[in-house]
C-alpha positions as CSV (number, residue, x, y, z in Angstrom):
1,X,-61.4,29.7,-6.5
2,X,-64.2,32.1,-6.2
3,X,-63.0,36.3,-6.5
4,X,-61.2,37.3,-3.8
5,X,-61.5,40.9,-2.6
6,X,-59.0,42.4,0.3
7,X,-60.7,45.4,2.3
8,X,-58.9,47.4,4.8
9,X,-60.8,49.1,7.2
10,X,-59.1,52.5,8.3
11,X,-60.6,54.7,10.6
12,X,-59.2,58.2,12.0
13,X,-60.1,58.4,15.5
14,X,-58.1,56.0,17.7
15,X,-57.7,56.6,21.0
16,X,-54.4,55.2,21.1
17,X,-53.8,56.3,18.1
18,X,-55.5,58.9,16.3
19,X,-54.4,59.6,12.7
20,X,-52.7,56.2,12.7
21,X,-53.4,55.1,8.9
22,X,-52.2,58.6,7.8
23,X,-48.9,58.1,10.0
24,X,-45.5,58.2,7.7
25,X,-43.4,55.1,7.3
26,X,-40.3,55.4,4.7
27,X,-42.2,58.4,3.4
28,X,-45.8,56.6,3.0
29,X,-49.1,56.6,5.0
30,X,-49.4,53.8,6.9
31,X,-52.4,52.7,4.8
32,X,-50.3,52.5,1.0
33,X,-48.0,50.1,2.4
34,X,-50.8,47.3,3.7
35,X,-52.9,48.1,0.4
36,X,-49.5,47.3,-1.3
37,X,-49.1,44.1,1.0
38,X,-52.1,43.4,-0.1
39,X,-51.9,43.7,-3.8
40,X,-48.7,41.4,-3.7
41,X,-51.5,38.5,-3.0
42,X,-51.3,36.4,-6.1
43,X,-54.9,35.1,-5.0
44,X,-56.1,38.6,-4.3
45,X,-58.2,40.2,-7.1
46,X,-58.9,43.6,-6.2
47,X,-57.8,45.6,-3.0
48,X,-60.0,48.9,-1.4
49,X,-59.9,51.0,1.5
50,X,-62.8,51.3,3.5
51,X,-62.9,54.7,5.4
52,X,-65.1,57.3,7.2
53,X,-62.7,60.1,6.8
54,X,-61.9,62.7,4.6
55,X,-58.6,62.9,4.9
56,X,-57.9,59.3,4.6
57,X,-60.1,58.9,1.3
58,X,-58.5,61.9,-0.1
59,X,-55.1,60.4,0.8
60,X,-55.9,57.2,-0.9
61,X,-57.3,59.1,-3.6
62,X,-54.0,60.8,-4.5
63,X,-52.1,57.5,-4.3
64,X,-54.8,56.5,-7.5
65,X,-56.1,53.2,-5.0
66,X,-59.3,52.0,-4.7
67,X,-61.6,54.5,-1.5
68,X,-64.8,54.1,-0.6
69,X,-66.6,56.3,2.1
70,X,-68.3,54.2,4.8
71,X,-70.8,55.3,7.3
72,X,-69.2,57.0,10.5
73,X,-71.9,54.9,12.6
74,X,-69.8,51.4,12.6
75,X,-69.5,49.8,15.7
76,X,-66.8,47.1,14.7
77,X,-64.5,47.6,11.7
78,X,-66.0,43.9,10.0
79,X,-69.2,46.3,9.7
80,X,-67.2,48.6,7.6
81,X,-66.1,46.0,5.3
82,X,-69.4,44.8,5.0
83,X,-70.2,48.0,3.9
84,X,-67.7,48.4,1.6
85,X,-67.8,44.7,0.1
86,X,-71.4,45.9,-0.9
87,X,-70.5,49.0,-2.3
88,X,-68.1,47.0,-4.5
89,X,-71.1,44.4,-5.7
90,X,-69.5,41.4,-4.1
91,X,-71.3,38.2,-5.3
92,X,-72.7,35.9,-2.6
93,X,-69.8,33.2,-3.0
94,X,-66.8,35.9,-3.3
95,X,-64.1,35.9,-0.4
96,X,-64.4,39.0,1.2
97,X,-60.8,39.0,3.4
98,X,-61.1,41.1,6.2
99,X,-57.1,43.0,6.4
100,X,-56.1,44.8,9.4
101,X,-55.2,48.7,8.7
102,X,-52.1,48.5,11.3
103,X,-50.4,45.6,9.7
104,X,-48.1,47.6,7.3
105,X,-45.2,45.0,7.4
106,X,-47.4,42.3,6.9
107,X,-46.1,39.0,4.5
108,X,-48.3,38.7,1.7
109,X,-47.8,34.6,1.8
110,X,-50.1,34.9,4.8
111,X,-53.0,36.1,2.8
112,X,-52.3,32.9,0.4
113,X,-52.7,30.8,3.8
114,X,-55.8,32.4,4.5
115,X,-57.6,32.2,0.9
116,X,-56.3,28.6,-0.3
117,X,-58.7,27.0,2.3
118,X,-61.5,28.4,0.2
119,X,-60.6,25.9,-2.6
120,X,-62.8,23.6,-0.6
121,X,-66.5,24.8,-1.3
122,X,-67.5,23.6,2.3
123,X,-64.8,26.3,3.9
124,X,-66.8,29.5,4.5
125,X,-64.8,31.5,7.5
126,X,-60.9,31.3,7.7
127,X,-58.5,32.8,10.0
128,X,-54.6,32.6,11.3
129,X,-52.5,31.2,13.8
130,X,-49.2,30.9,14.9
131,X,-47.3,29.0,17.9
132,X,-46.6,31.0,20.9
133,X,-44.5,30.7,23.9
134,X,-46.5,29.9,27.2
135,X,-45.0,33.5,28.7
136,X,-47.1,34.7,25.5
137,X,-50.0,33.2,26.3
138,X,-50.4,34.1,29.6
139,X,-51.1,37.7,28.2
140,X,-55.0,38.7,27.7
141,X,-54.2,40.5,24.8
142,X,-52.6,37.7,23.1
143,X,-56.0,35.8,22.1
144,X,-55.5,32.2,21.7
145,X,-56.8,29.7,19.8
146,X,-57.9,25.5,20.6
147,X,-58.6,24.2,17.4
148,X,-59.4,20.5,16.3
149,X,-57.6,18.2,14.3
150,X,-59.2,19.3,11.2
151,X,-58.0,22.8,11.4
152,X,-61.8,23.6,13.3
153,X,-61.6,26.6,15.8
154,X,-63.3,25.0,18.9
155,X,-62.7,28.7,20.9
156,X,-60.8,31.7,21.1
157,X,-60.1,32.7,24.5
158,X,-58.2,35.7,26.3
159,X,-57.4,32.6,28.6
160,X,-54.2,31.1,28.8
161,X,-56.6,28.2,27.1
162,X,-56.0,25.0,26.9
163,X,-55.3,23.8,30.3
164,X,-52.2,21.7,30.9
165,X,-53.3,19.5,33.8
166,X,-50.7,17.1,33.4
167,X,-48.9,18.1,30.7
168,X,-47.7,21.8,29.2
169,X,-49.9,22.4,26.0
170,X,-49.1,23.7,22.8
171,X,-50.2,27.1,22.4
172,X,-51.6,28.8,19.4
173,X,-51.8,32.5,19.0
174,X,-54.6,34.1,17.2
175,X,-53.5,36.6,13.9
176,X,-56.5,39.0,13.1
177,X,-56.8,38.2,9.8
178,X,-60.4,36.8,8.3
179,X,-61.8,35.7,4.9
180,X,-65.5,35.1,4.7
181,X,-67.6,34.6,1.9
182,X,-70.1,37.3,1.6
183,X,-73.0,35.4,2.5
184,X,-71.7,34.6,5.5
185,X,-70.4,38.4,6.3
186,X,-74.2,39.3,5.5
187,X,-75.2,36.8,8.1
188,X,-72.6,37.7,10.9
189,X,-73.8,41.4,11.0
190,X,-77.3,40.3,10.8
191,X,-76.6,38.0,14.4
192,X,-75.9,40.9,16.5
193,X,-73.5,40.2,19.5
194,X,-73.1,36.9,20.9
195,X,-73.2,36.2,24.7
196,X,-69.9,34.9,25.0
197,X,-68.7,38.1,21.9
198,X,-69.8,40.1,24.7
199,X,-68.4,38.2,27.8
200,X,-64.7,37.7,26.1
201,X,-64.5,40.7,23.3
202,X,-63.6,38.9,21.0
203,X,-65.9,39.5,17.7
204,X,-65.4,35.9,16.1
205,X,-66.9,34.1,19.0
206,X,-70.4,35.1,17.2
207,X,-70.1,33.1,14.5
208,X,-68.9,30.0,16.5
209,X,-72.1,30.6,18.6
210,X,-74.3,30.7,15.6
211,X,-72.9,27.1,14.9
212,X,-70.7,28.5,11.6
213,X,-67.4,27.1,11.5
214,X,-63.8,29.1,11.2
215,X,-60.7,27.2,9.5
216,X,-57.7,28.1,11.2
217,X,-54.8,28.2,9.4
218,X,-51.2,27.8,10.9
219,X,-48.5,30.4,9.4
220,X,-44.9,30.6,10.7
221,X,-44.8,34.4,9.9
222,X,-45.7,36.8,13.0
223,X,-47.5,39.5,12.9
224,X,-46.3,43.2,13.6
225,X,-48.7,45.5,14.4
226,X,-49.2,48.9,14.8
227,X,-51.1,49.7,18.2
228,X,-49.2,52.9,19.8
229,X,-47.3,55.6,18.3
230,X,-44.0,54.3,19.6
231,X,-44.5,51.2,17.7
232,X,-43.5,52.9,14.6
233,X,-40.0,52.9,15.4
234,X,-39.6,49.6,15.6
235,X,-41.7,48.8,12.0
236,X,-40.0,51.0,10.5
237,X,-36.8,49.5,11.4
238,X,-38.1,46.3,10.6
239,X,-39.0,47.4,6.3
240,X,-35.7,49.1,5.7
241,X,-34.0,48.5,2.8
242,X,-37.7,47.7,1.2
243,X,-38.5,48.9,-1.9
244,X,-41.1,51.8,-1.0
245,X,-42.6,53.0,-4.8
């Protein structure tokens, strides 16, 4: 297994959000508890915050965990890790793994389902899913995934895809989580936005237009993110009784 680094990209402005890795859970900015997440990885070597802010970098700073300042220009935040992963000297081979900043309940066991893929030399992108309702499906924001037998993604689609004409389909529900080997980072900012990136907005579809293959990995955890201030209640809720240190 090559080195494994976890970045989490964390900006200020949001503008559902703003100030969202700063906000307080159990006493904690949002950003301690998925670098902790993180760090409970058994496959994850080093963990680092990737920022553009001040504030956030002095936050993280204080805590003693790994900051790095990041250009304020990024348009996506797999830019920023890119960034970042240099910054840190990744080698060419290392898995760089891509962690959401709004996942602060997240289930470390799903970063082990995302990096043991890499065990196979011939694996160079990796993602999550999980099975959804079709009620779920039908939402656009719940991007979904038709993957081959071999864990392939064929295409990630806002679309309630695939299409049951005779039959109802299993659906699979995309989890934001990516691992890519720094090579292959290097190569998907140097693409520029895809056609059908641009048509869907969804960032992945660039490398599946380049011809570069993502592994999807199924996980029976869910994901709980953080999108709108009045989400926080309901994380919250859901870590009680946690061990917060």
């Amino acid at each position: 297994m090559p080195e494994v680094i976890a970045i989490i990209p964390a900006r200020y402005e949001s503008s559902r959000f703003p100030g969202k890795p700063l906000a307080l859970i159990h006493g904690k900015p949002m950003f301690w508890h998925v670098m902790r997440r993180a760090g409970l990885c058994p496959q994850v070597g080093a963990v680092a915050l990737a920022t553009d802010d001040e504030r956030i970098f002095s936050a993280a700073r204080d805590f003693g965990l790994t900051a790095l300042m990041t250009s304020p220009g990024h348009a996506s935040g797999t830019d920023r890790v890119l960034e970042a992963a240099r910054l840190l000297g990744a080698a060419p081979d290392s898995v760089i793994v891509n962690v959401q900043g709004d996942e602060p309940a997240l289930n470390p066991e799903m970063l082990t389902e995302l990096i043991q893929p890499f065990d196979d030399p011939h694996v160079h992108v990796t993602t999550l899913g999980h099975i959804i309702s079709a009620k779920e499906a039908e939402s656009a924001d719940r991007v979904k995934i038709v993957r081959a037998a071999d864990g392939r993604a064929l295409y990630f689609s806002r679309a309630k895809v695939p299409f049951g004409r005779d039959n109802s389909p299993e659906y699979i529900g995309h989890i934001g989580l990516y691992g890519l080997r720094m090579h292959v980072l290097e190569k998907f900012s140097a693409l520029g936005e895809s056609p059908l990136e641009k048509l869907e907005k969804l960032e992945q579809l660039r490398l599946l237009e380049a011809g570069i293959p993502i592994h999807v990995a199924l996980t029976r955890h869910k994901s709980h993110g953080v999108d709108r201030p009045e989400d926080l209640p309901t994380v919250t809720a859901l870590m009680r009784g946690e061990h917060h240190i």
